[in-house]
TIDO-710618 format. One record per atom (N, C-alpha, C): residue in one letter; x, y, z. Coordinates in steps of 0.001 Angstrom, whole numbers, padded with zeros to 6 digits, always signed. Layout:
BEGIN
AXYZ
...
//
This chain:
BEGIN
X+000265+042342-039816
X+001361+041785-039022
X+002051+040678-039811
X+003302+040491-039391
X+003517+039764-040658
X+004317+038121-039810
X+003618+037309-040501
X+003348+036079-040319
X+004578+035330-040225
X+005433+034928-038888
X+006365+034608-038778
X+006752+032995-038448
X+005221+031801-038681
X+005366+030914-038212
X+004487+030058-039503
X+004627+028833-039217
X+003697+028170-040155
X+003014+027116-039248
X+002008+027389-038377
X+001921+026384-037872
X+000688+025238-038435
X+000572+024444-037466
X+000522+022762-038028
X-001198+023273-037180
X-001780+023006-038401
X-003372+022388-037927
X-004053+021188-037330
X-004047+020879-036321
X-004530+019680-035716
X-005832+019721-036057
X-006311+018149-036948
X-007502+017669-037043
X-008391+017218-035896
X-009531+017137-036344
X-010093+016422-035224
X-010276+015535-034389
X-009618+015870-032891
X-009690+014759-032241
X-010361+013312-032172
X-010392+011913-032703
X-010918+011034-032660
X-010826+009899-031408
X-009605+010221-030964
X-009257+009581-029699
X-008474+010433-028977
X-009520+010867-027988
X-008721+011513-026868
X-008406+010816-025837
X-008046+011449-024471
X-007659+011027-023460
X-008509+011844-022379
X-008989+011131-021154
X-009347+011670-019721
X-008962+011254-018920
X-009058+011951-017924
X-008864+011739-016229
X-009203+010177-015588
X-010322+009650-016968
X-011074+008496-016131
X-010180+007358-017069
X-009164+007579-018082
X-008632+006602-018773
X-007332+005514-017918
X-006763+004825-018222
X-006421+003746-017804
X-004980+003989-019489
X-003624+004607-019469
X-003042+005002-020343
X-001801+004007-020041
X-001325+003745-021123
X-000202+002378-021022
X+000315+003411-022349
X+001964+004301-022596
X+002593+004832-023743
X+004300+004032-024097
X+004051+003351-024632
X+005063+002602-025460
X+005889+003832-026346
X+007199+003240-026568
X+008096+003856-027669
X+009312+004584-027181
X+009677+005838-028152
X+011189+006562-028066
X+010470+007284-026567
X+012124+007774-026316
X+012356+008500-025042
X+011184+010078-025105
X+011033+009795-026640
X+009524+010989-026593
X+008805+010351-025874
X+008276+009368-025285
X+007366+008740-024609
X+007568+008858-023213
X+009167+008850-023144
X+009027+009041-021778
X+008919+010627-021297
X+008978+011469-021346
X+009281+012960-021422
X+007572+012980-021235
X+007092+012773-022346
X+005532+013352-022465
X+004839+012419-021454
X+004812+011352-020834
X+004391+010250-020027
X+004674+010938-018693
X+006392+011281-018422
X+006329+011503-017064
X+005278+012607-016715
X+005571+013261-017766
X+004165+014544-016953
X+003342+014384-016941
X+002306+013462-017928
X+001170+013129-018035
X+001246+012612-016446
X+001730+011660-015814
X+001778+011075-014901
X+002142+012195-013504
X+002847+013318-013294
X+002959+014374-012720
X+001875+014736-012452
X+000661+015155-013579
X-000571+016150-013702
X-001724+015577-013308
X-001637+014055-012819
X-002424+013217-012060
X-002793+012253-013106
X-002477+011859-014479
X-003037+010696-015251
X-002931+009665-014343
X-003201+008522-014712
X-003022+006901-014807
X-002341+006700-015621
X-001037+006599-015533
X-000425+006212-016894
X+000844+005221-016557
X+000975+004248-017673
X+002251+003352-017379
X+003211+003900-018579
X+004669+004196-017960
X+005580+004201-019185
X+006877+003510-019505
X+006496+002704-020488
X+007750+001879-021367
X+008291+001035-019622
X+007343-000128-020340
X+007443-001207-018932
X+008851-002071-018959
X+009172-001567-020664
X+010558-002232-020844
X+011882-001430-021215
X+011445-000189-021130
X+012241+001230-021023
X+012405+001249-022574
X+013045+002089-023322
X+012649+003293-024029
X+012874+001980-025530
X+011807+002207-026506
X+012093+001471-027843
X+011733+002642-029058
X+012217+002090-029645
X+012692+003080-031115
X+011912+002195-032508
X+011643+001399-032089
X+011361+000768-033780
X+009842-000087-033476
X+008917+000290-034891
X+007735-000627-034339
X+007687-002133-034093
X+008671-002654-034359
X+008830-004299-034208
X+009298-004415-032623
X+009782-003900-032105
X+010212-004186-030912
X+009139-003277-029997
X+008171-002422-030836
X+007106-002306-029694
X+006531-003643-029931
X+005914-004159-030824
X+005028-005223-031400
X+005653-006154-030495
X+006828-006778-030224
X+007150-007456-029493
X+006774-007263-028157
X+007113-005816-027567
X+006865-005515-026037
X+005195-005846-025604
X+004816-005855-026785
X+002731-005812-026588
X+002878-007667-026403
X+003735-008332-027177
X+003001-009652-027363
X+003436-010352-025576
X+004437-009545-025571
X+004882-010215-024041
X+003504-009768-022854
X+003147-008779-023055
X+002134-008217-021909
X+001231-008668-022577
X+000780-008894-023128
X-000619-009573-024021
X-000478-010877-023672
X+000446-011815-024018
X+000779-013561-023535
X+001096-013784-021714
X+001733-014626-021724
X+002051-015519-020378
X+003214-015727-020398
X+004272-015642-021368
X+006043-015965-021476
X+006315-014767-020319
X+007401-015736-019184
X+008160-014911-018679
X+009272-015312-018835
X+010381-014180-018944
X+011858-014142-019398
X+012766-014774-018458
X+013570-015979-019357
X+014573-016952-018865
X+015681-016896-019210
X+016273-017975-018843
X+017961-017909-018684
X+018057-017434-020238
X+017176-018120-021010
X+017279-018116-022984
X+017651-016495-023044
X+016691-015351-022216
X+017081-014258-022681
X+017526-013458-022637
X+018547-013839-021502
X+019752-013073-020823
X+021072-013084-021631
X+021284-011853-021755
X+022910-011491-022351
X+023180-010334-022019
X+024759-010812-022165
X+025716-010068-021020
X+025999-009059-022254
X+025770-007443-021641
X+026240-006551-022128
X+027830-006249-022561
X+028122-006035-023746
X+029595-005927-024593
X+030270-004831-024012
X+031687-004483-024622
X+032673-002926-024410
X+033297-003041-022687
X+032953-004293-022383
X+033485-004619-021159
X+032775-004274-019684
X+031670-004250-020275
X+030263-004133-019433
X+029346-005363-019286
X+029915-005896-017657
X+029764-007599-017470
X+028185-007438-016866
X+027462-006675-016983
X+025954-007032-016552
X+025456-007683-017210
X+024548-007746-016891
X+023406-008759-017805
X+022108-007769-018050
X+021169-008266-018796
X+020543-008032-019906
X+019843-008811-020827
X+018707-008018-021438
X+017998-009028-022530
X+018113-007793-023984
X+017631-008562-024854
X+018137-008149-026172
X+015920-006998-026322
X+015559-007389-025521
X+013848-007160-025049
X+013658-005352-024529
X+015238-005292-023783
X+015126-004454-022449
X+016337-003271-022940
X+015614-002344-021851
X+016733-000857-022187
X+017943-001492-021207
X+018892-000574-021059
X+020112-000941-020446
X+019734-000336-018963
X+018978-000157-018590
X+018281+000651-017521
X+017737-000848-016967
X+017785-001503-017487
X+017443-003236-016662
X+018446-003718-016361
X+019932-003292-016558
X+020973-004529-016559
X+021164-004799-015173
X+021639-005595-014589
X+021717-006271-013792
X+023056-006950-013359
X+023985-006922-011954
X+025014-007646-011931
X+025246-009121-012427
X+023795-010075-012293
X+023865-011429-011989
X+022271-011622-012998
X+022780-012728-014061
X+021350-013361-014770
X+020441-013381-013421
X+020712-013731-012137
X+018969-014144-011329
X+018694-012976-011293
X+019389-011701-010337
X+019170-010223-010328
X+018455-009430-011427
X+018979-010081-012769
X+017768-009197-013969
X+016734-009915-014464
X+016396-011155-013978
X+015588-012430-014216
X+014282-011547-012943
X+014653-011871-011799
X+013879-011380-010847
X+013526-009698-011077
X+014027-008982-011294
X+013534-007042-011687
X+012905-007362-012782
X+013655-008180-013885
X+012457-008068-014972
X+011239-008542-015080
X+011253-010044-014632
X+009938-010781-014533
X+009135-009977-013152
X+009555-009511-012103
X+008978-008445-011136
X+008039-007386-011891
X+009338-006525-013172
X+008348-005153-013866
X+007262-006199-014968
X+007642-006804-015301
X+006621-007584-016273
X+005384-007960-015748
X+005311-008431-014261
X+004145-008735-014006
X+003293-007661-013498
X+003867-006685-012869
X+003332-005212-012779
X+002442-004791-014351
X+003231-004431-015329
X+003171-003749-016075
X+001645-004938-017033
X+001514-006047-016629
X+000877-007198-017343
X-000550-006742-017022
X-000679-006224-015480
X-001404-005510-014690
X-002264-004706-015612
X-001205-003365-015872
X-001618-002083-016308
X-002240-002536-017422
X-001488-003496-018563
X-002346-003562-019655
X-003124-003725-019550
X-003448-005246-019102
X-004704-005818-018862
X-006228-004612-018572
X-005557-003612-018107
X-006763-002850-017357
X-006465-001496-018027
X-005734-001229-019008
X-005414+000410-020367
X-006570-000080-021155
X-007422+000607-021003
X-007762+001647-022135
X-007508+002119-023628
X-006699+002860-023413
X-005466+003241-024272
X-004292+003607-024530
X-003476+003419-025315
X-002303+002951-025636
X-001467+004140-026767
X-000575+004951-026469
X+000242+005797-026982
X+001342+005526-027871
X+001808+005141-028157
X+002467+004735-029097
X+003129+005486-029958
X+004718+005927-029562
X+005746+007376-030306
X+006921+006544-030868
X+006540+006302-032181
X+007573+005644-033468
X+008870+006429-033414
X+010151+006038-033053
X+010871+007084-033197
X+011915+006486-034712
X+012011+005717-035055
X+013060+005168-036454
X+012585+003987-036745
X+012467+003495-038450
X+011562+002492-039249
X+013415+001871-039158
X+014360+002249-038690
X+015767+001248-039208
X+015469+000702-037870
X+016269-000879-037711
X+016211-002052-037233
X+017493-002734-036902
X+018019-003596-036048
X+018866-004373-036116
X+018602-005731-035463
X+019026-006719-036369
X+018312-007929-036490
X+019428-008968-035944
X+019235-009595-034937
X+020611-010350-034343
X+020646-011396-035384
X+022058-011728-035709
X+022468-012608-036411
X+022060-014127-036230
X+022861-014440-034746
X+022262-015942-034376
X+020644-016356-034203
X+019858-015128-033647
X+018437-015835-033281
X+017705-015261-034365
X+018085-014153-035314
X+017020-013585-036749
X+016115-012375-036166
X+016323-012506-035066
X+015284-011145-034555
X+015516-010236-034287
X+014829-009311-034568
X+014924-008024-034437
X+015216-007529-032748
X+016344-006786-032578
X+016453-006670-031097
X+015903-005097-030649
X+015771-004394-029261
X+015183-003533-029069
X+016353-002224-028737
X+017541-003333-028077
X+018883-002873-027889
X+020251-003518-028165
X+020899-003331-028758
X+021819-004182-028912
X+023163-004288-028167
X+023091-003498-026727
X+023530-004010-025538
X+025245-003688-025917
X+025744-002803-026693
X+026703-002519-026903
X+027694-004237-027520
X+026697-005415-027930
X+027859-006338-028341
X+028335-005732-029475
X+029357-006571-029899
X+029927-006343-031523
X+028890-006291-033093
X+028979-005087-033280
X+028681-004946-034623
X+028220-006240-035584
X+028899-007342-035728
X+029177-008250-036246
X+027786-009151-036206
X+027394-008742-035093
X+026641-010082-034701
X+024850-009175-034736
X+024913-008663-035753
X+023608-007664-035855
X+023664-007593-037549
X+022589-007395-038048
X+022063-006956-039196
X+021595-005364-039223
X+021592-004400-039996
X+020883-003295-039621
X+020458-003141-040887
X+018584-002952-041323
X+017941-002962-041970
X+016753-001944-041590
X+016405-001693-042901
X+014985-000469-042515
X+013536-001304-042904
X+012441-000484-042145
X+011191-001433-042705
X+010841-000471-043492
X+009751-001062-044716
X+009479-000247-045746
X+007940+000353-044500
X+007585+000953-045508
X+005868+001639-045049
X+005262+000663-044889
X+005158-000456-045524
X+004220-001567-045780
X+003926-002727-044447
X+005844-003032-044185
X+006099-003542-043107
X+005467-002413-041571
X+005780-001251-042210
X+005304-000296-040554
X+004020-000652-040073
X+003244-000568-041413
X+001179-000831-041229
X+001510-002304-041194
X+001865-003147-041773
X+001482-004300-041195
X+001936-004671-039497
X+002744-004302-039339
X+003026-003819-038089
X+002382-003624-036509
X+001901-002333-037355
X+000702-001494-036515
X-000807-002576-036699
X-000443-003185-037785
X-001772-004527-038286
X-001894-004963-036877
X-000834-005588-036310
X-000499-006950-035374
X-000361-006118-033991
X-000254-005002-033953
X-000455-004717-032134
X-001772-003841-032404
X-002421-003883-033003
X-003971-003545-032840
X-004837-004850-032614
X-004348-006036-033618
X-005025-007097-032689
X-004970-007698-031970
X-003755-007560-031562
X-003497-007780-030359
X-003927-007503-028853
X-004591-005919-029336
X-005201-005853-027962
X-006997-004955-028342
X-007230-006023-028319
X-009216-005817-028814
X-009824-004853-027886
X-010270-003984-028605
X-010877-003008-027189
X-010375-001924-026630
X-008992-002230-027077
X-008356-000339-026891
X-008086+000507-027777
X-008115+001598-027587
X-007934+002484-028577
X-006362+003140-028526
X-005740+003317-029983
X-004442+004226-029946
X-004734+004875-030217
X-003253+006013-029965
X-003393+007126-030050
X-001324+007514-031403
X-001052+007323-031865
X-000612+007229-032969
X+000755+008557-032627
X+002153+008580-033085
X+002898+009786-033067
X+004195+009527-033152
X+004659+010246-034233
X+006224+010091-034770
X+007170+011099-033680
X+008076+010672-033096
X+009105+011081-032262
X+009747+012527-033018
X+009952+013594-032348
X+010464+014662-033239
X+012082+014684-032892
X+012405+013398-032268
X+013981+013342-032210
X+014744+012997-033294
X+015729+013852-034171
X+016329+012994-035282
X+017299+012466-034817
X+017321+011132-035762
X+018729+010431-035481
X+019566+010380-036496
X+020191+011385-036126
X+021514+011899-037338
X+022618+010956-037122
X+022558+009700-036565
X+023479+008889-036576
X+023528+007842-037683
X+022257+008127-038150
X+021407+007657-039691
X+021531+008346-040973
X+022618+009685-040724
X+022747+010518-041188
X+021304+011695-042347
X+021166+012722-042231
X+020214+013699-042110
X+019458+012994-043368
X+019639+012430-044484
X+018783+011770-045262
X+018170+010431-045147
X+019309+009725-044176
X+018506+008408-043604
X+017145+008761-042656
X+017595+009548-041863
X+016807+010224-040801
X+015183+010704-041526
X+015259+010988-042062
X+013865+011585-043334
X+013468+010482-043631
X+014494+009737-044516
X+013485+008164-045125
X+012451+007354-043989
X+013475+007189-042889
X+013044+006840-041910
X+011898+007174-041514
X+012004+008224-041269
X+010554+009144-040797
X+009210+009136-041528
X+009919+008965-042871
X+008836+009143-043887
X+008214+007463-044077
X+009027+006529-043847
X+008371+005036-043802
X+007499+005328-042770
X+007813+005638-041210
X+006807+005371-040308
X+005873+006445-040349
X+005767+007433-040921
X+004724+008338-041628
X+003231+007740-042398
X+004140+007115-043523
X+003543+006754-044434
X+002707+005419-043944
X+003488+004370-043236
X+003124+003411-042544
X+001896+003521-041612
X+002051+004752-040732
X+000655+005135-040138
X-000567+005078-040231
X+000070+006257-041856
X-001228+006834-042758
X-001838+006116-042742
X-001025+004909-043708
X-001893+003899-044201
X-002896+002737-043146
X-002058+002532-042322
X-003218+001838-040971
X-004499+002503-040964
X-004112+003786-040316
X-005346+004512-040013
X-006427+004583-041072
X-005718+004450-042525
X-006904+004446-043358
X-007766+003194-043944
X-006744+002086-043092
X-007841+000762-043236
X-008395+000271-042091
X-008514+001195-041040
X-009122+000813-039897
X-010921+001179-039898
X-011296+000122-039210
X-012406+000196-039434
X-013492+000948-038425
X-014447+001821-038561
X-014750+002651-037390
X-016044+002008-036682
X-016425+001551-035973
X-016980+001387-035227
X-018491+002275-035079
X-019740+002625-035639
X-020395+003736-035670
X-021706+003202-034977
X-021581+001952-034215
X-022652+001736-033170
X-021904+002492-031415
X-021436+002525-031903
X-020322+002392-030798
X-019741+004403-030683
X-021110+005315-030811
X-021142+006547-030276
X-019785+007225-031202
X-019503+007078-032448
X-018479+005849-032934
X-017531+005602-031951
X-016871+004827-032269
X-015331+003910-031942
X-014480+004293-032935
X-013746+005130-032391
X-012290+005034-033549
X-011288+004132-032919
X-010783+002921-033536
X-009688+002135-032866
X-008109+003102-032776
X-008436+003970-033783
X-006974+004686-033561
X-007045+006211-033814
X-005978+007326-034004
X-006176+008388-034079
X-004482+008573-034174
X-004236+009685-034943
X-002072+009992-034788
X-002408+012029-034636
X-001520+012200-033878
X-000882+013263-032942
X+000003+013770-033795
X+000384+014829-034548
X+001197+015512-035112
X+002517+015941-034509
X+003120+014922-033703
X+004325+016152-032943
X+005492+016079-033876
X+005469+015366-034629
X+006926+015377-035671
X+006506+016552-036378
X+005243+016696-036702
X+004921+017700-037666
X+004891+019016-036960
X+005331+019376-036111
X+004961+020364-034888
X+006318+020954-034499
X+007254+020134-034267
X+008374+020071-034015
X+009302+021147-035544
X+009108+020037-036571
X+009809+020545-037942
X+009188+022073-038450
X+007759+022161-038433
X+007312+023480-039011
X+006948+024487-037845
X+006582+024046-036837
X+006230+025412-035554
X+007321+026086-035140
X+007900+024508-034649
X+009699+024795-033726
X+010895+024740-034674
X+011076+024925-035592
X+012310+024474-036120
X+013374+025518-036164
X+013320+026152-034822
X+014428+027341-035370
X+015423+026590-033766
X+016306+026359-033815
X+017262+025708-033483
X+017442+026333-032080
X+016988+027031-031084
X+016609+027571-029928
X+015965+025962-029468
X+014912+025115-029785
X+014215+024629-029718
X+014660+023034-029605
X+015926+023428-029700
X+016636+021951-029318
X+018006+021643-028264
X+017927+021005-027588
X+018921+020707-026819
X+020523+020912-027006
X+021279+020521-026636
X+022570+020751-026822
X+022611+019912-027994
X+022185+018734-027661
X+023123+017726-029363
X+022460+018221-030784
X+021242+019130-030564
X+020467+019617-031811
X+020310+018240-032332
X+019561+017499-031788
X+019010+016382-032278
X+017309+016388-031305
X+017534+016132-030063
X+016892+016273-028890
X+016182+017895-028794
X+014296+017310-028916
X+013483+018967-028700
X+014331+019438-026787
X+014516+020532-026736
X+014827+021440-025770
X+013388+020856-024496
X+013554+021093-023483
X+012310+021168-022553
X+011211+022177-023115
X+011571+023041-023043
X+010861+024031-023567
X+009844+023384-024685
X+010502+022934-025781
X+010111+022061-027004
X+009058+020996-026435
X+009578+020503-025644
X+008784+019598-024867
X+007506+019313-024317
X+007608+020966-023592
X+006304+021264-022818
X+005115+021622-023811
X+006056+022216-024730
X+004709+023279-026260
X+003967+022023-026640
X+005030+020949-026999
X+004203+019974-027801
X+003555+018990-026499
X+003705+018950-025624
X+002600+018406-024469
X+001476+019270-024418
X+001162+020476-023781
X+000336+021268-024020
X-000301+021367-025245
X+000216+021371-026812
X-000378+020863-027761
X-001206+019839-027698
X-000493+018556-027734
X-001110+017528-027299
X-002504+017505-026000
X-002195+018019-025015
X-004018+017895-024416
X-004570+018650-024624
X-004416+020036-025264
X-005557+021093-026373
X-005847+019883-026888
X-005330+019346-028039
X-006098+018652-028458
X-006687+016963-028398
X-005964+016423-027277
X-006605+015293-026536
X-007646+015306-025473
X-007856+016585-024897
X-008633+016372-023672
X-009715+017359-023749
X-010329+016366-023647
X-011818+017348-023618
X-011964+018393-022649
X-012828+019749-023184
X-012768+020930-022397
X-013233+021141-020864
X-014708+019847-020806
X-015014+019465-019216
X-013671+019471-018085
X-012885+018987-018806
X-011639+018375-017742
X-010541+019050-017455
X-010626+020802-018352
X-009388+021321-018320
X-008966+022049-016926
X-010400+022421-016351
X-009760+023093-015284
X-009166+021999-014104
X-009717+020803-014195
X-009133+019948-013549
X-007788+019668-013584
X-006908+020052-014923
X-005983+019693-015636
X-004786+020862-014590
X-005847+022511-015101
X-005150+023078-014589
X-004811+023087-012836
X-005753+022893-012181
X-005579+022371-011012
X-004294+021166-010329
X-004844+020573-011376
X-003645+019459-011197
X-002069+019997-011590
X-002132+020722-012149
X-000236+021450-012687
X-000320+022578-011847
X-000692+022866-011098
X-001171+024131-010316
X-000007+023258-009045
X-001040+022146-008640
X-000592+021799-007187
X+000987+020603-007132
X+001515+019969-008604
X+002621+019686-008876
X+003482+020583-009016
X+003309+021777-009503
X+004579+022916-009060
X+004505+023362-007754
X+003503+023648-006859
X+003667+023970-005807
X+004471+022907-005194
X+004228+021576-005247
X+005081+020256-004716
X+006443+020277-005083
X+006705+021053-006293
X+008170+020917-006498
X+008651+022039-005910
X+008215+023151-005478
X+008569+024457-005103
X+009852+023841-004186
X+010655+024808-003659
X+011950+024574-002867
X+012225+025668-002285
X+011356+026435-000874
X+011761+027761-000600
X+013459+027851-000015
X+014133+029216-000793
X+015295+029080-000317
X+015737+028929+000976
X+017042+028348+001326
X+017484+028213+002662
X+017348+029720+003428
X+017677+029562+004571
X+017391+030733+005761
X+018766+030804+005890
//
């Protein structure tokens, strides 16, 4: 028969996921897609407490806020640009904005203390890198998560090397002692980076990974302890799926379809076999919930 695919070998699971975990998934809108269902199929799971981030510095940031005691003030409110008078933080998706600084002061510091919750009590932590490029506000030097449609002008846009990615990934691993990640490059390109930026990109937070994972230290009292583990879906996406069926209208964005393969990928190889029929049970009785018998 003749061999029409190349697919991607998943190694051995080192950090999986169960029914009994406590799941907090940071990052690109891949996070949210694969999260909501996780959360559909009965997980515990929190997703993107600060809505959708793209770059590991502005996860690293989102961890230090739920990890610390800072709650967000007048300092970090700004009013969205292009003639869009809400408000906003440079922290938050545009899915926070707000008519009035108190209005996004109160929803945000509201989801923050929720979400302060979930950490405190995750387990483990998902984490879907979607671009190593950056934009760095001019006046305060930092790296922002959104840049809220202001002017161009008032932003830097810079890439992190590999080095910066693992050191990176250095600082939200110690950040939270005791949980385990679970590691994964976004299979969304951003051709707005144009198709060779888009690769470099990919290939910093690739390489950046690698390298974490290979100075992490394993734990072998501890039934071992792997502090981390990475998920192949970029790699899944480019060599399984890459025939252009497999992507959405903008052919940037995996298709649903795309979506579901590499979820189902993903708990083949995250979830242990004890738990599958539970699994299936559980997607069994969420489609029946969505069912919609036609009108009479």
């Amino acid at each position: 028969m003749l061999k029409l695919q190349t697919p991607v070998t998943d190694l051995e699971c080192k950090v999986g996921i169960s029914y009994k975990d406590r799941i907090m998934m940071l990052g690109s809108c891949f996070s949210d897609s694969i999260g909501r269902q996780l959360s559909d199929f009965g997980f515990e799971v929190c997703v993107n407490p600060f809505g959708t981030l793209y770059n590991p510095v502005s996860i690293l940031k989102s961890i230090e806020m739920l990890a610390g005691s800072r709650v967000f003030g007048r300092e970090d409110c700004v009013q969205i640009g292009a003639g869009d008078e809400r408000w906003c933080s440079f922290s938050h998706h545009t899915s926070f904005a707000r008519a009035s600084e108190e209005e996004f002061l109160a929803d945000a510091n509201e989801a923050l203390a929720a979400a302060r919750e979930r950490f405190v009590s995750c387990n483990k932590i998902i984490v879907t890198l979607g671009t190593a490029w950056c934009f760095r506000n001019v006046a305060s030097g930092a790296v922002v998560s959104n840049c809220l449609k202001r002017p161009a002008a008032e932003f830097i846009r810079e890439r992190l090397s590999s080095a910066e990615v693992t050191e990176t990934l250095r600082k939200i691993s110690e950040l939270c002692p005791g949980k385990q990640f679970i590691f994964t490059v976004s299979p969304i390109r951003h051709f707005k980076d144009g198709a060779h930026g888009n690769q470099i990109s990919k290939s910093a937070l690739l390489l950046g990974i690698d390298d974490f994972l290979c100075g992490c230290p394993v734990d072998l009292s501890m039934d071992p302890f792997y502090p981390a583990d990475y998920f192949p879906a970029y790699e899944i996406m480019m060599d399984e799926l890459r025939d252009y069926r497999f992507y959405a209208e903008d052919m940037c964005h995996p298709s649903q379809q795309a979506v579901d393969y590499i979820r189902e990928r993903f708990l083949d190889w995250a979830l242990p076999s004890s738990e599958r029929q539970a699994l299936e049970e559980n997607i069994r009785r969420f489609r029946h919930s969505q069912h919609r018998s036609a009108s009479k």
